[in-house]
N, C-alpha and C positions, 0 to 999 in steps of 0.2 A: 752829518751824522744825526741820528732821529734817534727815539726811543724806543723800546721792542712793540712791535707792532702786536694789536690785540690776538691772542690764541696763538702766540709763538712763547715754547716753554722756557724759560728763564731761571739761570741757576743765581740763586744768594749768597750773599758772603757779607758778613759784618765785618769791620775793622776799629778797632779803634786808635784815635793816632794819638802816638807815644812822643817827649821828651825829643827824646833824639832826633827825629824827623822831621823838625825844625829848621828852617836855614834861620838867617841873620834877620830879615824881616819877621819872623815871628809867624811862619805859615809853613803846609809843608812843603818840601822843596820840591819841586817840578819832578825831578827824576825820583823821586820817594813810590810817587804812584805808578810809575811802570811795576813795581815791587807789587805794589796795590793789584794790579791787573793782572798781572804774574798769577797772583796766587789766588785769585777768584778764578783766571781760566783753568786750572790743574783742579779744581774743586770740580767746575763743571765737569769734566772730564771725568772724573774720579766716579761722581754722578752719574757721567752715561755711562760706565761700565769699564773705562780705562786708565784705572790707579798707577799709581807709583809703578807697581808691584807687575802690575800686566807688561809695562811698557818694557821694566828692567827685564823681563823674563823673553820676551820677544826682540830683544835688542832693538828697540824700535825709537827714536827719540824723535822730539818736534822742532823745528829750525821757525824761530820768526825771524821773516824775512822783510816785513814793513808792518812799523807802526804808527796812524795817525791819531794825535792827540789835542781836545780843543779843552783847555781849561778854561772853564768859564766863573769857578768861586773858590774862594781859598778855602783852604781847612787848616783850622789850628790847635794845640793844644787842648785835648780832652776831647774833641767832635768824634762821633761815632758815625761811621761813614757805613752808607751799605752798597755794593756794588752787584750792576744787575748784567748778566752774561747771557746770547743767547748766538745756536746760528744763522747769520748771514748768509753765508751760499760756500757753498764745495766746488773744487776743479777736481778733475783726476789724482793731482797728487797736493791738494791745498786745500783749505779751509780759510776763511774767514770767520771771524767771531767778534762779535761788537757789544760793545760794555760802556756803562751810564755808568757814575757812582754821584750818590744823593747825597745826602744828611739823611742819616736812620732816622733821626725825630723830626724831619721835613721834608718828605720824599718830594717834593714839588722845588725844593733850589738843588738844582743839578751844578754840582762839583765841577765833573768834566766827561767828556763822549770820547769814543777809543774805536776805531776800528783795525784789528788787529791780520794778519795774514800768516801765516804757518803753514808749513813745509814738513810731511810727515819724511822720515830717513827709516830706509831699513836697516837691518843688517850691515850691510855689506857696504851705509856709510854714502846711500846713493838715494833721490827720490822716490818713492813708491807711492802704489798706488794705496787711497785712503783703507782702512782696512775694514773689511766686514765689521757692519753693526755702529759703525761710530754717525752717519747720517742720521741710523732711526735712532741710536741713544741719544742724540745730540736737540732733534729734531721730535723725540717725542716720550724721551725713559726721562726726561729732568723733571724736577720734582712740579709738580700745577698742569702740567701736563696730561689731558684728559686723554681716554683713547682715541686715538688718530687727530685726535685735533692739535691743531698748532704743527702741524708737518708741513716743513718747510718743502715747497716744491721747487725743484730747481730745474733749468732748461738741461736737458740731455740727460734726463733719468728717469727710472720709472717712479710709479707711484711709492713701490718700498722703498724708495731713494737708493739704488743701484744703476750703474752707468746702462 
């Protein structure tokens, strides 16, 4: 798991880690940051043009189906962590999306690396296909994202990122 490669657009997300999310050794606890990633991937989203609110109205919900996770530094009480989201690559009915979280006031000690995989469901509670606009918002509506730059090219699609 590498870093967002340059002119691929990246969504932000600050955290800062609370009390609570503490284990016994005084760091947070492993399973705290899936929470962490959680919620920077629904931002990016949110970002490319698919909130809360699109998803609930389309009955469309996202199934992660594999998560790898390399924690490489701890975080503990009071660190401000910022976590960086970008896409990896699309299937037909899948997305990958892969996520760095830093130290806000040391972007250069990496936290831990994530590559994440998700399963868009329709309706009907079944795989479907990715839906219109989520490639190019994903790939090029996030926020640093200049025009057309940072489009992610993926094998079996065209240049607007369609199958």
């Amino acid at each position: 798991m590498i870093s967002p490669p340059l002119g691929v657009p990246v969504s932000e997300t600050v955290i800062g880690v609370r009390m609570p999310e503490l284990d016994s050794f005084g760091h947070v606890n492993h399973a705290v940051f899936l929470n962490y990633l959680e919620h920077a991937r629904f931002k990016a989203l949110r970002e490319a043009g698919f909130s809360w609110d699109v998803l609930d109205e389309r009955q469309w919900s996202i199934f992660v189906v594999r998560i790898e996770v390399d924690y490489l530094a701890e975080a503990t009480r009071g660190d401000r962590l910022l976590i960086r989201t970008w896409a990896d690559s699309f299937r037909r009915t899948s997305m990958v999306l892969a996520q760095e979280i830093v130290r806000a006031g040391d972007p250069d000690t990496v936290v831990a690396r994530s590559r994440v995989t998700a399963v868009w469901i329709g309706p009907d509670r079944k795989p479907m296909r990715l839906p219109p606009g989520l490639k190019i918002g994903l790939t090029r509506g996030l926020p640093g994202a200049e025009s057309g730059a940072g489009h992610l090219e993926v094998s079996g699609t065209s240049p607007r990122g369609e199958p």
